[in-house]
C-alpha positions in Angstrom: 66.2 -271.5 -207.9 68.2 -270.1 -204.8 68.1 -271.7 -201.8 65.4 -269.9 -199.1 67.3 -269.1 -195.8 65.9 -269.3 -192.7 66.2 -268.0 -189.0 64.4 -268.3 -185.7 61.8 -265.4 -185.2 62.8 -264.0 -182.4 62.8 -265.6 -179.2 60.4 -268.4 -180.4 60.5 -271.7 -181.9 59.4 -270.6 -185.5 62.3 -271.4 -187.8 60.7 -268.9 -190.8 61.7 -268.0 -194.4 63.9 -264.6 -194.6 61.2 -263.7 -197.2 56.9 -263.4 -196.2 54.7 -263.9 -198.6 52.4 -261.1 -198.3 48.8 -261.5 -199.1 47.2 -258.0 -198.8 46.5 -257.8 -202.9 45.5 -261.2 -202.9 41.2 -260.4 -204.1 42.3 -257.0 -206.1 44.0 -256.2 -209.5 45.9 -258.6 -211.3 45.3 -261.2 -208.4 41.4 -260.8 -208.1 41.1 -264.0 -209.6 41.7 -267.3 -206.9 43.9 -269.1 -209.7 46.1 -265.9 -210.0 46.8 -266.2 -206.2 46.9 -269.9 -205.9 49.8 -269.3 -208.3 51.6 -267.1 -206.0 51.2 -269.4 -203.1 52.4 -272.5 -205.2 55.4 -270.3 -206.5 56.7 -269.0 -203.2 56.2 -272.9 -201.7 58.5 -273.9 -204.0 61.0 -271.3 -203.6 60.9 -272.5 -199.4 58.9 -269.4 -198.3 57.1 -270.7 -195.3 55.2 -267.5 -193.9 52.2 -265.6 -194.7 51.1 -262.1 -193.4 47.4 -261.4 -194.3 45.1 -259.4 -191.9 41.5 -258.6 -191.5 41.2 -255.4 -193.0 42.8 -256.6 -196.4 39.4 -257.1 -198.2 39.4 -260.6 -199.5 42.4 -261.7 -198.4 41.9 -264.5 -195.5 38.3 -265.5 -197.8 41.3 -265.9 -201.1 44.2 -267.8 -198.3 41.4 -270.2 -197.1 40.3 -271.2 -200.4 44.1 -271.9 -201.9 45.7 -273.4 -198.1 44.3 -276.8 -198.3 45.6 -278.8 -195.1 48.9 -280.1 -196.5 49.9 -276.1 -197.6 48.4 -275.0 -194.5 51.0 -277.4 -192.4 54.1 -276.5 -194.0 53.8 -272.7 -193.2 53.3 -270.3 -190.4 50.6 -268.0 -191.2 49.9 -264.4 -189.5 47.1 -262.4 -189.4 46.0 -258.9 -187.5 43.5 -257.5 -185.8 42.0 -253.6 -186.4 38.9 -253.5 -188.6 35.4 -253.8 -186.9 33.1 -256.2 -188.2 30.8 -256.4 -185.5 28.1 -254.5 -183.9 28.1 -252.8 -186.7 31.3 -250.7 -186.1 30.6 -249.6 -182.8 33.2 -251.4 -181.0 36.6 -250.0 -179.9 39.0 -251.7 -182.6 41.1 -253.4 -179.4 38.6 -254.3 -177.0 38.1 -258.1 -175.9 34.3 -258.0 -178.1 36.4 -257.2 -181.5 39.3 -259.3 -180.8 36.9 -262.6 -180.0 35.0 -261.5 -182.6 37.5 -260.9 -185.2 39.9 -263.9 -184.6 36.5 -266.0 -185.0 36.1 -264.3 -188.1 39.4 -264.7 -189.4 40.3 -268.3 -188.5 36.4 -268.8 -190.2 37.6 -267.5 -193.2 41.0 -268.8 -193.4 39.5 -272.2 -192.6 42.2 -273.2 -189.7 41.9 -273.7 -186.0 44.6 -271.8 -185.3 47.0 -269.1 -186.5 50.6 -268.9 -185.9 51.0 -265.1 -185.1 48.1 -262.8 -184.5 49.0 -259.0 -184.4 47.4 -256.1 -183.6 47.3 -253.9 -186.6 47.7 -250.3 -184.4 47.1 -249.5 -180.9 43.6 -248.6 -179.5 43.5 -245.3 -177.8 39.6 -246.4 -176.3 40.8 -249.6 -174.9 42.8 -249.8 -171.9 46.1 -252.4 -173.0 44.7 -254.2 -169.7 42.0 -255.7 -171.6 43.4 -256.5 -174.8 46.6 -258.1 -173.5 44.3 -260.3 -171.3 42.3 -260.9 -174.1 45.1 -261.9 -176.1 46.7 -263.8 -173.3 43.2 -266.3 -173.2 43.3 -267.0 -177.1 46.8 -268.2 -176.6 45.6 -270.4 -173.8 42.6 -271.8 -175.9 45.2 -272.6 -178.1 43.7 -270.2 -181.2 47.0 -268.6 -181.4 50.4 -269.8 -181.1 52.2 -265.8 -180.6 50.9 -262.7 -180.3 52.7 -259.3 -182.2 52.2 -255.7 -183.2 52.4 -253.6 -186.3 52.7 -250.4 -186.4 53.6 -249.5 -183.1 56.2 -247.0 -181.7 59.1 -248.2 -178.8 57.6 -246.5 -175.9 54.2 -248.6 -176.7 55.8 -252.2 -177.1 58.0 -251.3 -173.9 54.4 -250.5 -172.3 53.5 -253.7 -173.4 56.7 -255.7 -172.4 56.3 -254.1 -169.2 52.5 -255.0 -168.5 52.4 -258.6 -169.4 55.8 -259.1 -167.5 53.9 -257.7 -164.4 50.4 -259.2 -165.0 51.8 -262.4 -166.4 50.6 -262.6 -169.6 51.9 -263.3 -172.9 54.1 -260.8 -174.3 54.0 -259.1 -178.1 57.1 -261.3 -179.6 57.5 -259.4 -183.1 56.9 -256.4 -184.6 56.0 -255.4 -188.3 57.0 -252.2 -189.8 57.6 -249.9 -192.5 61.2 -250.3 -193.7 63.4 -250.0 -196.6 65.8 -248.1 -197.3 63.8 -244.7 -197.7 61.9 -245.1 -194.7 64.7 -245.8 -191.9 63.2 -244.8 -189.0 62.8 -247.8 -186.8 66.5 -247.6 -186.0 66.6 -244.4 -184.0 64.6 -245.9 -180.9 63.0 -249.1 -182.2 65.6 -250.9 -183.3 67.4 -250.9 -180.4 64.9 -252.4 -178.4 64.2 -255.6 -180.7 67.3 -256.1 -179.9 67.2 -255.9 -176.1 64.4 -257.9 -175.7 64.8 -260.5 -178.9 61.5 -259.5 -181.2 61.2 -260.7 -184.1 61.2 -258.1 -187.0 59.1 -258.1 -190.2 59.7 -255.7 -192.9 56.8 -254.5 -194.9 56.7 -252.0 -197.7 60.4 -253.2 -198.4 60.4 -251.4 -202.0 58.7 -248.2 -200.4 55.7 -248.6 -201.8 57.4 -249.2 -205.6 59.8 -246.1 -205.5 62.8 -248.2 -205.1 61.7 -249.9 -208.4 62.7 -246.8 -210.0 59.6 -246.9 -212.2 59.4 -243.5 -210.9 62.4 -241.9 -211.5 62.8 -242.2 -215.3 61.9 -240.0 -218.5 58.8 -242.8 -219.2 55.0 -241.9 -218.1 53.9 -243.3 -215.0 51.3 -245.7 -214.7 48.1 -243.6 -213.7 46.9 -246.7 -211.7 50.4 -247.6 -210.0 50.3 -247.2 -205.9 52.9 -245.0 -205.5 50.9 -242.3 -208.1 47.4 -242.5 -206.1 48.8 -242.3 -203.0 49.5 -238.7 -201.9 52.3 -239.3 -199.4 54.7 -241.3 -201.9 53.9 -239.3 -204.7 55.5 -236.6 -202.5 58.3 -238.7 -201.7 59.3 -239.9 -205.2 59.6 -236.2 -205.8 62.0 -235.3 -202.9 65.7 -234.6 -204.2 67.5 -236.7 -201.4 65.0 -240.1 -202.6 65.5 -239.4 -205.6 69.8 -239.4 -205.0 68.9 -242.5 -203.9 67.0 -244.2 -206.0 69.9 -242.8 -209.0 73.1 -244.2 -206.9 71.4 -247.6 -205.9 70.4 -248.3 -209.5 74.2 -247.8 -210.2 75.4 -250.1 -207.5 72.7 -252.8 -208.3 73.9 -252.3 -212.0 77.6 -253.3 -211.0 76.4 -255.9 -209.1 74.4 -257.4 -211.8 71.0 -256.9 -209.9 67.7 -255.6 -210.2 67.2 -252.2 -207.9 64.0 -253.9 -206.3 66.5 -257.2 -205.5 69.3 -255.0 -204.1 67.0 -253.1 -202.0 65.8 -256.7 -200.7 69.3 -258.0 -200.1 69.9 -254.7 -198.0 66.9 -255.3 -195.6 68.7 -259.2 -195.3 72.0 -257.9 -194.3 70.7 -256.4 -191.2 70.4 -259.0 -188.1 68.1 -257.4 -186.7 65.6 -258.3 -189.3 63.6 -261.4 -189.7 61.6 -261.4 -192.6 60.9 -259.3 -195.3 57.2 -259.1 -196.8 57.1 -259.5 -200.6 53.7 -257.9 -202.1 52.5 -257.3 -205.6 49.6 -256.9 -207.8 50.4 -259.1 -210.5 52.2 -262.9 -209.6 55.3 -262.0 -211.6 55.9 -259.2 -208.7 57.1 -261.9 -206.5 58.7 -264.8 -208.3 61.8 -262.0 -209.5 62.6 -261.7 -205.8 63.2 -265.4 -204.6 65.9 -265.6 -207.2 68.6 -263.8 -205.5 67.9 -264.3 -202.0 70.9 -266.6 -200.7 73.0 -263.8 -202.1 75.0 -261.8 -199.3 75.8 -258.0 -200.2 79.1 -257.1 -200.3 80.1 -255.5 -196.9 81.4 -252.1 -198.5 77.8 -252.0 -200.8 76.0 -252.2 -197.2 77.8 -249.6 -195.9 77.6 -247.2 -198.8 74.1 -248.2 -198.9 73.3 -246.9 -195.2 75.7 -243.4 -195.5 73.6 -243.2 -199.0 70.5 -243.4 -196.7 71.2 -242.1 -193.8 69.4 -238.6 -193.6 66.1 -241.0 -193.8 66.9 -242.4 -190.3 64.8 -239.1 -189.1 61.4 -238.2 -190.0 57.8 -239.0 -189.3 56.2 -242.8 -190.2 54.3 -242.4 -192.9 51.7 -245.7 -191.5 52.1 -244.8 -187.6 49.4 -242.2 -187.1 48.6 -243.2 -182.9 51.2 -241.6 -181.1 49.1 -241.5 -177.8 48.8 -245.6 -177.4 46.6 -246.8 -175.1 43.6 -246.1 -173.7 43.5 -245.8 -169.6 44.7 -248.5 -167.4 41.6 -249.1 -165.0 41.4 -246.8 -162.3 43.4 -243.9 -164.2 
């Protein structure tokens, strides 16, 4: 078993695994069973993962994590969750306001079975709440000491640089991470986001790091695809894995992983790694063999000339739209405005 690596997230004291586990299967498919996704957990323990992304709009997912974290598991990780669905008044509540964020983290930490989370994120922004409320709404959860750091998902510069700016001048607690869509198919955090993690030390987790199984290649071969398989029953990646420049891609990284003696899915891992900029990558799968293949190369360090053929390989996919960033407007009106 390699040797899990580890770096502060961010500006904050969380020392966290360069691999997440992500739970967001965990209650469907091959892991609807609690054994199936006790076994994940137990696996990705022992390979020194020590963080866990989950969020309230993932079906069963806190229910499954509270039933398998018993209190020694639950002290040796950080665990994350996120804010978006509405389960109260039945749905008519704006997804950010202070009622769906008490009610919610209530919700969650009831299902999950903890006092506390570790990072607690909202999943997009709210255009029908102003970001006054829900950044003082987050700021009093920290306070009462339900949550330890507050982040975003999903969310474009301009609106984290809102935020930055608004707690800074209301003094509240700032977002201290950010988790995205990024691999090496969907590059667009680096034109504009990027650059401000950087400025302002947030933490960075990757999700969808395999692009939603195209850089598998499972979908660039003469076999049939599996009719059930995400990437075939979801319309904007069945798209994608048809595009000529993905699929140049996907051919020339299998190559390179070949010569390397890798797995594509590992070497499109170890590329997400070698960037500092990135914290932690978010491992998901709908079966527990999905994950335990990944935690075998992770100490490995990518050659620097395969990095850099691996990002002129890439490159037109720095530009483009995000597939899972649909709120381009942000927030709803400050008060008075």
């Amino acid at each position: 078993m390699s040797q899990m690596p580890y770096t502060f997230f961010g500006s904050t004291g969380m020392e966290v695994s360069r691999l997440c586990l992500g739970a967001m299967t965990f209650g469907t498919k091959g892991l609807a069973e609690v054994e199936a996704c006790e076994r994940v957990l137990d696996e990705g323990l022992a390979a020194g993962v020590n963080f866990i992304d989950t969020a309230d709009s993932y079906g069963r997912s806190e229910e499954i994590l509270g039933q398998v974290l018993d209190p020694p598991k639950r002290e040796q990780i950080y665990l994350a969750t996120k804010i978006y669905a509405r389960h109260c008044r039945a749905g008519r509540v704006a997804r950010n306001s202070r009622t769906n964020i008490l009610n919610s983290l209530e919700r969650s930490l009831r299902l999950l079975r903890t006092s506390y989370v570790d990072l607690y994120m909202l999943h997009h922004p709210d255009p029908h709440t102003p970001l006054d409320e829900t950044m003082q709404t987050l700021d009093q959860v920290v306070r009462q000491g339900k949550v330890r750091y507050v982040g975003v998902s999903n969310h474009y510069a301009w609106q984290i640089g809102y935020m930055l700016g608004r707690a800074s001048g209301l003094g509240l607690v700032p977002p201290v991470s950010l988790q995205a869509n990024y691999n090496l198919i969907d590059r667009q955090i680096e034109r504009e986001t990027v650059p401000l993690l950087e400025r302002f030390n947030l933490g960075l987790m990757c999700y969808s790091p395999l692009s939603a199984g195209i850089l598998t290649g499972k979908f660039h071969t003469d076999e049939a695809v599996d009719a059930q398989a995400r990437a075939a029953v979801a319309g904007p990646y069945v798209q994608r894995a048809k595009d000529e420049t993905v699929a140049r891609i996907v051919r020339r990284s299998r190559e390179i992983a070949d010569q390397l003696g890798l797995k594509l899915n590992q070497l499109a891992i170890q590329w997400l790694l070698s960037k500092p900029y990135v914290s932690t990558v978010i491992l998901g799968g709908s079966r527990p063999e999905h994950y335990a293949a990944l935690y075998q190369t992770v100490e490995r360090v990518l050659p620097e000339q395969v990095v850099l053929e691996l990002d002129d390989l890439s490159a037109a996919r720095v530009d483009g739209l995000h597939l899972n960033q649909p709120i381009r407007n942000g927030f709803g009106l400050a008060p008075g405005r």
